[in-house]
Short mmCIF file of the C-alpha atoms (twelve columns), coordinates in Angstrom:
data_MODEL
# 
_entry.id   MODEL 
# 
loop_
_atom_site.group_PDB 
_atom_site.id 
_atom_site.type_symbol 
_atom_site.label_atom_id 
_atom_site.label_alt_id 
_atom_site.label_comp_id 
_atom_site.label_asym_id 
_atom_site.label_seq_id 
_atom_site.Cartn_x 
_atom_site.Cartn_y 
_atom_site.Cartn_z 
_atom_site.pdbx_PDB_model_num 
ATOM 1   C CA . UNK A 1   19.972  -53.581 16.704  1 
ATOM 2   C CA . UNK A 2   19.052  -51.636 19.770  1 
ATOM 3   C CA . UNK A 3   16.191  -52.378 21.950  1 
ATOM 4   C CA . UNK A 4   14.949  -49.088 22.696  1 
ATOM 5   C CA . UNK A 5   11.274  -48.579 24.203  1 
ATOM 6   C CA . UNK A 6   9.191   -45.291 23.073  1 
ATOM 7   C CA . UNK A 7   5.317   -44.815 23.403  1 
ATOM 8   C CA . UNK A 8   5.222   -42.600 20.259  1 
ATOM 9   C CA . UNK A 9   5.518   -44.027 16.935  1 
ATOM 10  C CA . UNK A 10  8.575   -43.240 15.356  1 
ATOM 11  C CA . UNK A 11  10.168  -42.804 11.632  1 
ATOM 12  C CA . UNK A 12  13.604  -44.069 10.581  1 
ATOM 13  C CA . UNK A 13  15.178  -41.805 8.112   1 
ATOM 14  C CA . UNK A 14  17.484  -42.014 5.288   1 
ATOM 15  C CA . UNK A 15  20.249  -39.394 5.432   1 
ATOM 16  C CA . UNK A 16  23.383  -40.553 4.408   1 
ATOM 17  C CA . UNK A 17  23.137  -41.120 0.516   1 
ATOM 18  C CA . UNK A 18  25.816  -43.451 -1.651  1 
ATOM 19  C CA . UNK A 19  25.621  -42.474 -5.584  1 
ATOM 20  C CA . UNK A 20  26.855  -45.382 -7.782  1 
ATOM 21  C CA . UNK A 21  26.134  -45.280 -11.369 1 
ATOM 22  C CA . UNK A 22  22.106  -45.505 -11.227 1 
ATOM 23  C CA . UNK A 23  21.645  -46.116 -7.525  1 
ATOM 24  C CA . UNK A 24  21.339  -44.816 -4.753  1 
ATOM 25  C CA . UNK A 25  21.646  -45.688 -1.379  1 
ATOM 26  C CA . UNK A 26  20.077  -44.107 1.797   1 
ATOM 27  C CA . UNK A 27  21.494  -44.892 5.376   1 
ATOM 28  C CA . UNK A 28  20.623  -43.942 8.861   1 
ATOM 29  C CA . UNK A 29  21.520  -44.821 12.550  1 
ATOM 30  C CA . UNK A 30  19.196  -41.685 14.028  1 
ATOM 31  C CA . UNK A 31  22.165  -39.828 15.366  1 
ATOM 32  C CA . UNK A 32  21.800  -36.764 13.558  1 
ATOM 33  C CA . UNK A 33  18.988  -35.032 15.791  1 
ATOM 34  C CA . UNK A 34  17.422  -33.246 12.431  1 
ATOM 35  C CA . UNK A 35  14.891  -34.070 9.760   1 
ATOM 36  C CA . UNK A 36  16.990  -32.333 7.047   1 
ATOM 37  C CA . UNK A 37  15.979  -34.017 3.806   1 
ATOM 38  C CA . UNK A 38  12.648  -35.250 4.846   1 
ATOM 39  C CA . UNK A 39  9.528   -33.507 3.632   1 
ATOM 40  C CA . UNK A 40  6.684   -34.428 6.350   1 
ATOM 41  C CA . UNK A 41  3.029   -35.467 5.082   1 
ATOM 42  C CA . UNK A 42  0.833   -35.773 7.850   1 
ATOM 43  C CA . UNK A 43  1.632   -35.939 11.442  1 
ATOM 44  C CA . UNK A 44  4.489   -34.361 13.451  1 
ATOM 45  C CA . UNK A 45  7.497   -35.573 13.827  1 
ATOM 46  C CA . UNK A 46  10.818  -34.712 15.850  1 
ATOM 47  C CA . UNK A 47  14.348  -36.344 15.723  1 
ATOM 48  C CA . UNK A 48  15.600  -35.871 19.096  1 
ATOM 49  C CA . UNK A 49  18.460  -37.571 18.874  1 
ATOM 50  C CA . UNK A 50  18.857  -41.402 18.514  1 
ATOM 51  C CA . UNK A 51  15.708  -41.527 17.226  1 
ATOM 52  C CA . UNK A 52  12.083  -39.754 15.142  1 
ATOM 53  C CA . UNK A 53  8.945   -39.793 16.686  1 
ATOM 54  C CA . UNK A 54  5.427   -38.349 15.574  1 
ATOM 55  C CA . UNK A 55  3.457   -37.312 18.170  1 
ATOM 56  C CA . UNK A 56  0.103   -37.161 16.094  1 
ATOM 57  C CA . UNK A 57  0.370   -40.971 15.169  1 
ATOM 58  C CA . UNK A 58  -2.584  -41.749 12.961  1 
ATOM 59  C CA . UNK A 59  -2.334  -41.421 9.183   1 
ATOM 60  C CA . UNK A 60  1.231   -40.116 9.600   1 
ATOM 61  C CA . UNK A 61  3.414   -40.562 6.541   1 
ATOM 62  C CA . UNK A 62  7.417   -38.865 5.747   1 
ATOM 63  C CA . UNK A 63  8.940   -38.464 2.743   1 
ATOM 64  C CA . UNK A 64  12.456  -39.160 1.399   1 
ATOM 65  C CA . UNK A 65  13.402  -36.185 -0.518  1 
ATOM 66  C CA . UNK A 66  15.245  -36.788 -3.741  1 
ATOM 67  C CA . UNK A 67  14.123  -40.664 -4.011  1 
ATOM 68  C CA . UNK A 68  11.972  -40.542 -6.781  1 
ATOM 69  C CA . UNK A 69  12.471  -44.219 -8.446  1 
ATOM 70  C CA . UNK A 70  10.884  -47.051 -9.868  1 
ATOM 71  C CA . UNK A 71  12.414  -50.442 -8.724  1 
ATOM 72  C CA . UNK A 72  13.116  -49.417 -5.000  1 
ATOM 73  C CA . UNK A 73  13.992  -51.499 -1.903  1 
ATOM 74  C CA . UNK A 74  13.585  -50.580 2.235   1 
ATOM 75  C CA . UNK A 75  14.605  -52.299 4.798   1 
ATOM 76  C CA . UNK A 76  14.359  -51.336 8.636   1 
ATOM 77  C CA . UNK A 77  14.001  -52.779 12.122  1 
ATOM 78  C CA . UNK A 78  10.575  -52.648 13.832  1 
ATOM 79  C CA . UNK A 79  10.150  -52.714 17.553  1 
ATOM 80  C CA . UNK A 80  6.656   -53.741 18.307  1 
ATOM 81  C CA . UNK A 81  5.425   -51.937 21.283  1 
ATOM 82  C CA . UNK A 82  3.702   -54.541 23.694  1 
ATOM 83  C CA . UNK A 83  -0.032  -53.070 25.456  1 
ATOM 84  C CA . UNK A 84  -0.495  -50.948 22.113  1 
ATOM 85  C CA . UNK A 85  -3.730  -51.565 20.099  1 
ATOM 86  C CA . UNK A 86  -3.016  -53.126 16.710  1 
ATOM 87  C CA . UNK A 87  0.666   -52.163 16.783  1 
ATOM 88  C CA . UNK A 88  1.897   -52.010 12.821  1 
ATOM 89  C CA . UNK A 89  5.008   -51.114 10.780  1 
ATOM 90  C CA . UNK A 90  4.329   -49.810 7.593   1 
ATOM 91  C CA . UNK A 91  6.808   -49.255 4.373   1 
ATOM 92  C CA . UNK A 92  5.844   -47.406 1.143   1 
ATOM 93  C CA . UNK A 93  6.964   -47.453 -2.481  1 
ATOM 94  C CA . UNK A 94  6.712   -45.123 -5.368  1 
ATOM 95  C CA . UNK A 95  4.569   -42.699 -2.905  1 
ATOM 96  C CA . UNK A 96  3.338   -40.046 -4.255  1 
ATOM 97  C CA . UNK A 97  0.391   -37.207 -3.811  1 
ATOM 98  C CA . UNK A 98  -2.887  -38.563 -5.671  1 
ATOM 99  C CA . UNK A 99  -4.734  -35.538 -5.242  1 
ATOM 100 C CA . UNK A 100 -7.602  -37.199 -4.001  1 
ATOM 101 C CA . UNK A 101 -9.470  -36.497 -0.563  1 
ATOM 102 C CA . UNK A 102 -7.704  -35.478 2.641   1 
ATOM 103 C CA . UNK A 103 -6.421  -39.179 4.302   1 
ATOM 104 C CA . UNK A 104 -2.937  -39.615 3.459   1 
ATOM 105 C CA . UNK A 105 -2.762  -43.229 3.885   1 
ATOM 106 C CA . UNK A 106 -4.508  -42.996 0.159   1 
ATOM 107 C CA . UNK A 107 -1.969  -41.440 -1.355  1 
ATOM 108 C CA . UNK A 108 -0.546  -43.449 -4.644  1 
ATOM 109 C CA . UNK A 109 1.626   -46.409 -4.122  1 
ATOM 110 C CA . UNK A 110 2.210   -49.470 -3.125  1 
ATOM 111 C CA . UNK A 111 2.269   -50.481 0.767   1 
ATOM 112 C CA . UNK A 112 3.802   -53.020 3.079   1 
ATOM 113 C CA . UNK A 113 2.019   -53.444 6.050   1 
ATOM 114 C CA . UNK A 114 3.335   -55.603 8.921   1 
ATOM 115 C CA . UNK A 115 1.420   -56.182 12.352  1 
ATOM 116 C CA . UNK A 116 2.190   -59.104 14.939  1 
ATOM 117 C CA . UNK A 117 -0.722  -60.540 13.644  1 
ATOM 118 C CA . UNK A 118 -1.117  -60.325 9.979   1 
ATOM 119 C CA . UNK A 119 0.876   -59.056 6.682   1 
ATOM 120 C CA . UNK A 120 -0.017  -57.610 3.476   1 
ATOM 121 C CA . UNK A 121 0.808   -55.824 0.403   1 
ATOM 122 C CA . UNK A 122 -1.412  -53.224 -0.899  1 
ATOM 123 C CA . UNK A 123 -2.108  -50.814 -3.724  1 
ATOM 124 C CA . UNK A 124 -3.396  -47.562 -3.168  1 
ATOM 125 C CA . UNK A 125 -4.834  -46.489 -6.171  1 
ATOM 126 C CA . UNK A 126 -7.558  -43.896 -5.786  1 
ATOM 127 C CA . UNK A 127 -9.136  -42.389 -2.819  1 
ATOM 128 C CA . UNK A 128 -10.670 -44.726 0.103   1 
ATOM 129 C CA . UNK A 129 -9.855  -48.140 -2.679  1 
ATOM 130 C CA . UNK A 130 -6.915  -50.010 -1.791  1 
ATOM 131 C CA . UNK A 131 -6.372  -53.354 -3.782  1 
ATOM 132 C CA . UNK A 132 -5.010  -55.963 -1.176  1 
ATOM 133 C CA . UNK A 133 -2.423  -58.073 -3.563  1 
ATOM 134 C CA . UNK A 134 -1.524  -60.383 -1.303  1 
ATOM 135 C CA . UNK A 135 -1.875  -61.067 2.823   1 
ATOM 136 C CA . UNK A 136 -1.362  -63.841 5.304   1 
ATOM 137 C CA . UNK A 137 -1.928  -64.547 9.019   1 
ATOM 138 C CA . UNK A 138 1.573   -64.625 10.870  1 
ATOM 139 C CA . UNK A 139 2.862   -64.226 14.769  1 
ATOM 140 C CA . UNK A 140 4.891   -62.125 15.587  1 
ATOM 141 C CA . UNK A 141 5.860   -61.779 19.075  1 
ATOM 142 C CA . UNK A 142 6.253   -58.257 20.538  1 
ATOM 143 C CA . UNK A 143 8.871   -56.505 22.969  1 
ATOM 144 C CA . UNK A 144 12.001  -57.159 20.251  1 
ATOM 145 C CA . UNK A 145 12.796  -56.289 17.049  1 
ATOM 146 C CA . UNK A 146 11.619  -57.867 13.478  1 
ATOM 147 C CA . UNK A 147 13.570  -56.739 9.810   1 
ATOM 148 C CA . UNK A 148 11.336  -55.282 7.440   1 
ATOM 149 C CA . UNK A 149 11.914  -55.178 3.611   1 
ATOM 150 C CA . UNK A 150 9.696   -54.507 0.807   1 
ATOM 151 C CA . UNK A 151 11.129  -54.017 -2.945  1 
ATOM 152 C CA . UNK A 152 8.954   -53.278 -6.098  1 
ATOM 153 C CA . UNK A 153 10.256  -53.555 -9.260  1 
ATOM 154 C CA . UNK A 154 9.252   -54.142 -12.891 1 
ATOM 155 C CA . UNK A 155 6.366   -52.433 -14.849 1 
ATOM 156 C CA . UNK A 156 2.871   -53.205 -16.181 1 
ATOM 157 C CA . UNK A 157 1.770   -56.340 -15.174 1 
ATOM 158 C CA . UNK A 158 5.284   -57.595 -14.193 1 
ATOM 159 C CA . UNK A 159 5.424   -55.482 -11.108 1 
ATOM 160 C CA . UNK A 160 6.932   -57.547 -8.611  1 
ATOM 161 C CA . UNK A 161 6.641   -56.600 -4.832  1 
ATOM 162 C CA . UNK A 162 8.151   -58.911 -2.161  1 
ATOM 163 C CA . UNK A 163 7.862   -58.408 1.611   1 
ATOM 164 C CA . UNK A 164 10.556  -60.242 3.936   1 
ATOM 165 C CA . UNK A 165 10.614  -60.146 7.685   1 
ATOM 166 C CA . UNK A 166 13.422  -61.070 9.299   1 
ATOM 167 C CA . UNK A 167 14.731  -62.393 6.234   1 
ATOM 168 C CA . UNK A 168 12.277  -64.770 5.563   1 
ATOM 169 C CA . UNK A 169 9.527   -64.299 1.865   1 
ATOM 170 C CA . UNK A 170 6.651   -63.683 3.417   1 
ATOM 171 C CA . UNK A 171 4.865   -62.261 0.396   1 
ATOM 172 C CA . UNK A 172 5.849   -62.644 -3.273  1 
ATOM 173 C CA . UNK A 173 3.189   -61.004 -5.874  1 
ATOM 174 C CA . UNK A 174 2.734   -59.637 -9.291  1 
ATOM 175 C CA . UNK A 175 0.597   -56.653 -9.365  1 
ATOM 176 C CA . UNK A 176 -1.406  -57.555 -12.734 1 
ATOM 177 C CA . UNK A 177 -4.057  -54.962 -12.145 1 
ATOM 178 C CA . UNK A 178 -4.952  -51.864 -14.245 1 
ATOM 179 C CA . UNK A 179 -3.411  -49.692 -11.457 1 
ATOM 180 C CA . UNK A 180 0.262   -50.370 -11.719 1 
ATOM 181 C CA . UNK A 181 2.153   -47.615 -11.225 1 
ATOM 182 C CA . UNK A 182 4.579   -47.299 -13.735 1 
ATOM 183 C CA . UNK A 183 5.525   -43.937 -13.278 1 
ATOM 184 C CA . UNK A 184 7.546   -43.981 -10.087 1 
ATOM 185 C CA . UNK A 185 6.942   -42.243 -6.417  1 
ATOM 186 C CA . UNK A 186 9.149   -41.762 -3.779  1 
ATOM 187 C CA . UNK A 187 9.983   -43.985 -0.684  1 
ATOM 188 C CA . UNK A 188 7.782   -43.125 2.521   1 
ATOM 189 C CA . UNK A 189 7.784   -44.615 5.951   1 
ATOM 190 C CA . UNK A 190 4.241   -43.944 7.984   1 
ATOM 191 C CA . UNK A 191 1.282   -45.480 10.768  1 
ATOM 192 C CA . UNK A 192 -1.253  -46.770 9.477   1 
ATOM 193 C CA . UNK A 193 -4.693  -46.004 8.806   1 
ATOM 194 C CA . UNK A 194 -6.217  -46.553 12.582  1 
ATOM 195 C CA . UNK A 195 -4.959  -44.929 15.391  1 
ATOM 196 C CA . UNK A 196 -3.122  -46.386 18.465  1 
ATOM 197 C CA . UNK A 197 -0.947  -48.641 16.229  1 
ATOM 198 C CA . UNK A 198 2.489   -47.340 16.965  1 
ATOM 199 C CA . UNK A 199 5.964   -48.873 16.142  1 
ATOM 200 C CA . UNK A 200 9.802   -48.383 16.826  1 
ATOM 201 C CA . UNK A 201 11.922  -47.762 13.983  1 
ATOM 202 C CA . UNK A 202 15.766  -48.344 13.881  1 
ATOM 203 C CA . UNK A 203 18.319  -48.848 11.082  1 
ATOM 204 C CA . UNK A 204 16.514  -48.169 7.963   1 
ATOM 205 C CA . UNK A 205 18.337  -48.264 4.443   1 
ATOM 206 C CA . UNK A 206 16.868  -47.437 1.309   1 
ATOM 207 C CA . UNK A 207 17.745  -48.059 -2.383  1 
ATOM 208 C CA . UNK A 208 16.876  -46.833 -5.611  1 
ATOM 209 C CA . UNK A 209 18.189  -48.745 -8.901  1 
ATOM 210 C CA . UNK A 210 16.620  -47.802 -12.878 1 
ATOM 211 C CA . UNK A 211 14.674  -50.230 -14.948 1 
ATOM 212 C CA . UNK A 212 16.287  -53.072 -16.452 1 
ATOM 213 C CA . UNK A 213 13.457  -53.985 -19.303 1 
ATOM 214 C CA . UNK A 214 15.671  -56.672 -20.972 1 
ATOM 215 C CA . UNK A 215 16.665  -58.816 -16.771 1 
ATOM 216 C CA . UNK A 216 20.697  -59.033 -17.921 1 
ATOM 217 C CA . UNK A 217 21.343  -56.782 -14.811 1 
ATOM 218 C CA . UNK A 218 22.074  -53.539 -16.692 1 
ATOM 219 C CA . UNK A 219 20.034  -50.359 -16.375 1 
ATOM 220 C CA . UNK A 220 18.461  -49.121 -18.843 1 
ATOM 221 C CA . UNK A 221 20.212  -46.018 -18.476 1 
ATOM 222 C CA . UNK A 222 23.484  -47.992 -19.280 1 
ATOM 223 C CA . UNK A 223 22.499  -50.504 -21.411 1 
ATOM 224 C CA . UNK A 224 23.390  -49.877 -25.329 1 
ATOM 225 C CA . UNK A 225 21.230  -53.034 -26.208 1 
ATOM 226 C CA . UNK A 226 18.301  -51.827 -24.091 1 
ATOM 227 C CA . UNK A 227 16.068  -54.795 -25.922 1 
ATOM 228 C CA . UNK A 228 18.739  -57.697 -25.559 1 
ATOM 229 C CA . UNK A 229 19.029  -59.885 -22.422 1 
ATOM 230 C CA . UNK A 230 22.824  -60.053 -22.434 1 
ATOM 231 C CA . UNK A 231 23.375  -62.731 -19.139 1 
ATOM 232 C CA . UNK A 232 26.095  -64.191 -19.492 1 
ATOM 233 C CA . UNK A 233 27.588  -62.992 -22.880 1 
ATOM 234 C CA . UNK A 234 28.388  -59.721 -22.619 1 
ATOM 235 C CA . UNK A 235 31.787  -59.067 -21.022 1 
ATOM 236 C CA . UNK A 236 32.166  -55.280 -21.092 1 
ATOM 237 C CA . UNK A 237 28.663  -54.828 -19.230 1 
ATOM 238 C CA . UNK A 238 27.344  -52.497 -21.964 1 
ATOM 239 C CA . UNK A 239 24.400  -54.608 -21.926 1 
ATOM 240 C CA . UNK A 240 25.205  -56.142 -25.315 1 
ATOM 241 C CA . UNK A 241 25.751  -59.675 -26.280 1 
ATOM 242 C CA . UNK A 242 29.228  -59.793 -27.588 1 
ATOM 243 C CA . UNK A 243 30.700  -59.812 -31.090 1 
ATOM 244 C CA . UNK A 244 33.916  -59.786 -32.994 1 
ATOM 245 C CA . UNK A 245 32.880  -56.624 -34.261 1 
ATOM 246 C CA . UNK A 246 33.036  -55.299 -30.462 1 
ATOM 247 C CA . UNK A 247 35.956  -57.064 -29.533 1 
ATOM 248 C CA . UNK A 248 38.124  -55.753 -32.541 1 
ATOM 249 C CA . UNK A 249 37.550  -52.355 -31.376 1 
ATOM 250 C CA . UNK A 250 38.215  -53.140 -27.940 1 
ATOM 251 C CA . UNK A 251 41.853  -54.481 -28.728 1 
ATOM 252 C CA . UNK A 252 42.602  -51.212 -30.512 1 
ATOM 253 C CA . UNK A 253 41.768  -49.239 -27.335 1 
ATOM 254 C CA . UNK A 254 43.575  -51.414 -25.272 1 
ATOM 255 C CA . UNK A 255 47.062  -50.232 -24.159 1 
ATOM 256 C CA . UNK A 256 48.545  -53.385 -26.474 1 
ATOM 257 C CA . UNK A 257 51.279  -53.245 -29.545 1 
ATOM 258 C CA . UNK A 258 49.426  -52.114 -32.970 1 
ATOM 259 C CA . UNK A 259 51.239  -55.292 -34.728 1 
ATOM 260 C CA . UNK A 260 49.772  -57.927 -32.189 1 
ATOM 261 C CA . UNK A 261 46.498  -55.888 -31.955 1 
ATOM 262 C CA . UNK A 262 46.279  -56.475 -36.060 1 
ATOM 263 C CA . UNK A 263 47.369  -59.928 -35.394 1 
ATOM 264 C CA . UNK A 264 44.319  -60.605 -32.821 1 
ATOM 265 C CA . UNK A 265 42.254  -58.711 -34.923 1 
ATOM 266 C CA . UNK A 266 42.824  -60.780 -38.081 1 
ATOM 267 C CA . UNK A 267 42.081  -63.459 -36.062 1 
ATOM 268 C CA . UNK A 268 38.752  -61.878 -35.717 1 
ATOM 269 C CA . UNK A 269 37.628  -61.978 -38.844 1 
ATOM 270 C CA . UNK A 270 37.993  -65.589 -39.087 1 
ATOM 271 C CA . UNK A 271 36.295  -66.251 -36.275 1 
ATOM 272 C CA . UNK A 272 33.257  -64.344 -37.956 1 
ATOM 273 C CA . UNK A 273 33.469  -65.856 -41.768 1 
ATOM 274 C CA . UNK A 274 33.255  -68.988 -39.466 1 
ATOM 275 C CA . UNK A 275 30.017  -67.717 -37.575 1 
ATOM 276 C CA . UNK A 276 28.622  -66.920 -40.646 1 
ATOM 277 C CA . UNK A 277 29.605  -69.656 -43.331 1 
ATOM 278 C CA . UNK A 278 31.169  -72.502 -41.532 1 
ATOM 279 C CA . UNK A 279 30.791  -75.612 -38.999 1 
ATOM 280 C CA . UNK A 280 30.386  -75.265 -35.741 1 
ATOM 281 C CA . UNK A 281 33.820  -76.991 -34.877 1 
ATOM 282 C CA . UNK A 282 35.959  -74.807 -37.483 1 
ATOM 283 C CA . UNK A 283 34.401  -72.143 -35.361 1 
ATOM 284 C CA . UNK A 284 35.434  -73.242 -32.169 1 
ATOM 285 C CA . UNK A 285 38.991  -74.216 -33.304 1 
ATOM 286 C CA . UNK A 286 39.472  -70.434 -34.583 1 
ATOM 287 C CA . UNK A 287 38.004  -69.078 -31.049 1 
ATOM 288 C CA . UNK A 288 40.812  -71.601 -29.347 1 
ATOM 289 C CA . UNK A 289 43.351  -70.324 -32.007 1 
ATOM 290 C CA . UNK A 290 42.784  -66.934 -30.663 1 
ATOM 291 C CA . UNK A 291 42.643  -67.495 -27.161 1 
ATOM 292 C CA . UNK A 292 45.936  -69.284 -27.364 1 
ATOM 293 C CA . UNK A 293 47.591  -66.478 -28.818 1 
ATOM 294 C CA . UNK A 294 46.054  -64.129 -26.325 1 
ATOM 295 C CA . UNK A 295 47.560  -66.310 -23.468 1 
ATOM 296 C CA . UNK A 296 50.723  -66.481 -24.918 1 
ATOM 297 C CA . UNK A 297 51.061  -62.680 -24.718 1 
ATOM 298 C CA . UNK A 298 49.771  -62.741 -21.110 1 
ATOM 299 C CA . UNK A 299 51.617  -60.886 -18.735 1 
ATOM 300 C CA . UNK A 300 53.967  -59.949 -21.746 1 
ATOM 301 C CA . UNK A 301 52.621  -57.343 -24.188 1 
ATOM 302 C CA . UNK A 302 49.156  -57.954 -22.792 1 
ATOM 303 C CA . UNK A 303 48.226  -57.567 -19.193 1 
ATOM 304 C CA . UNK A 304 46.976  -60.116 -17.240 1 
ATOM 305 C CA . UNK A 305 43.657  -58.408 -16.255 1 
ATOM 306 C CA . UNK A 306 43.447  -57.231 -20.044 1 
ATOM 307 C CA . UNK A 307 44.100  -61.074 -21.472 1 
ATOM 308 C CA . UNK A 308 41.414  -62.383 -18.525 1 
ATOM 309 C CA . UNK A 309 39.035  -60.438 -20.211 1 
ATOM 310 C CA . UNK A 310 39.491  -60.715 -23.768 1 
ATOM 311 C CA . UNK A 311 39.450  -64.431 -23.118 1 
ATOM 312 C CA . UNK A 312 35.875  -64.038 -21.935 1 
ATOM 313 C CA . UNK A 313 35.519  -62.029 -24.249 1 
ATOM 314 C CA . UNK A 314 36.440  -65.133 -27.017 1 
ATOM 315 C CA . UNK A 315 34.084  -67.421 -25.128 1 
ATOM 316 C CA . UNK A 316 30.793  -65.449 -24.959 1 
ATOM 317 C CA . UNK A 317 31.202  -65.301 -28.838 1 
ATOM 318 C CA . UNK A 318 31.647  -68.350 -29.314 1 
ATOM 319 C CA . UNK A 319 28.688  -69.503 -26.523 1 
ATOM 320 C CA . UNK A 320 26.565  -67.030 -28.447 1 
ATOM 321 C CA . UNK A 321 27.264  -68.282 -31.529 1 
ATOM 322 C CA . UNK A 322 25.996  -72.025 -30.578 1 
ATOM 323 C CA . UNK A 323 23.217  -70.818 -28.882 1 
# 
């Protein structure tokens, strides 16, 4: 971290984006000097180099552009300006314009606020109403830096928010009111609602991930069993449990011999008469059976990373099987 001392409040940003499959990831050390890809709310703010200030502190709130999302995570370092009245860092999720009145701290989401003297998580859900989900009394000393991070995620009445400083839970809450929001927002950094409280920022990093409505760790957006929790059986990460049916069409795509592909694959449909007529133990002596054979063309006709996972393959359909 850097210990830097500035009288104005100032905003980290997120510049540098990394794309990976559903998510995406926001960097930035304030080295650019520009507010390219920001869209500013209220206030004014500069980036001078090393660093973004706002001169008109009070209310002031900047937008990511481009991180529209649902189950979103920020983290950045706070510097907490000693002599400043009621100095405060304060993180947003799924931000967006309500359309309601002229103070910007009302605008739609949810909102981590962290002072040196007390926490909270709050929902902004209509003009001049904030719901306070959760807050506690804390100390935090001033003159260094603390780690903020607040993540939302989940839906409805599982909407989970936690707030961490300096990697430690300091709030963990469901928001189980009417005023979820389901619908997204954007990530926002911003003062907060009284004026004089100013903060450093530093080293902020943002992320962005799709909903995962079944918890196996797949995104919707990739998950072909969008209703299944899959943890633990599903080998291919396609977010379904796995079955021989799956498996045999695997081994037919797989770079492997089509007589010991057949072979594996007549296997296969012993294994399933067994799931679906047969003792337990007749099934798990067929799943061995084939696992054997898979091993013994390891590193031969099969490759090793192909066997490794065709094996796992074998033993989430059998573990599903005896579930």
């Amino acid at each position: 971290m850097k210990f830097k001392f500035f009288y104005f409040f100032l905003i980290a940003t997120l510049f540098t984006l990394t794309l990976s499959a559903h998510s995406i990831t926001f960097t930035d050390d304030f080295n650019d000097g520009d507010m390219e890809g920001w869209t500013m709310k209220s206030g004014y703010w500069s980036n001078p180099g090393d660093n973004l200030l706002s001169s008109y502190y009070n209310y002031g709130i900047l937008w990511k552009d481009d991180s529209f999302g649902m189950d979103q995570q920020a983290s950045v370092d706070a510097y907490f300006v000693d002599g400043r009245i009621s100095k405060s860092a304060v993180i947003r999720l799924r931000s967006g314009n309500s359309g309601y009145g002229p103070n910007p701290y009302f605008d739609h989401g949810y909102v981590a606020l962290v002072m040196t003297n007390y926490v909270a998580i709050q929902n902004c859900v209509r003009p001049y109403f904030q719901l306070h989900l959760a807050n506690m009394n804390v100390d935090l000393p001033t003159n260094t830096w603390h780690n903020v991070e607040f993540s939302v995620e989940g839906t409805g009445t599982n909407t989970r928010l936690i707030l961490k400083v300096n990697g430690e839970v300091y709030l963990d809450v469901y928001d189980t009111s009417a005023y979820s929001h389901d619908d997204g927002g954007v990530i926002a950094l911003g003062a907060s609602n009284h004026i004089n409280r100013q903060i450093v920022y530093d080293n902020f990093v943002g992320e962005i991930t799709g909903p995962d409505s079944d918890g196996d760790g797949i995104e919707d957006a990739d998950d072909l069993c969008v209703d299944e929790d899959a943890t633990g059986l599903d080998a291919n990460k396609d977010g379904c449990i796995d079955t021989t049916e799956n498996m045999s069409e695997i081994i037919f795509e797989m770079d492997i011999p089509e007589q010991i592909a057949s072979t594996l694959d007549k296997s296969l449909d012993g294994i399933q008469t067994a799931i679906d007529e047969l003792p337990e133990e007749v099934l798990e002596n067929r799943i061995n059976a084939l696992i054997n054979k898979i091993n013994a063309q390891s590193d031969k006709k099969i490759s090793i990373e192909d066997a490794q996972f065709l094996i796992e393959f074998a033993e989430n359909i059998l573990k599903s099987a005896s579930e």
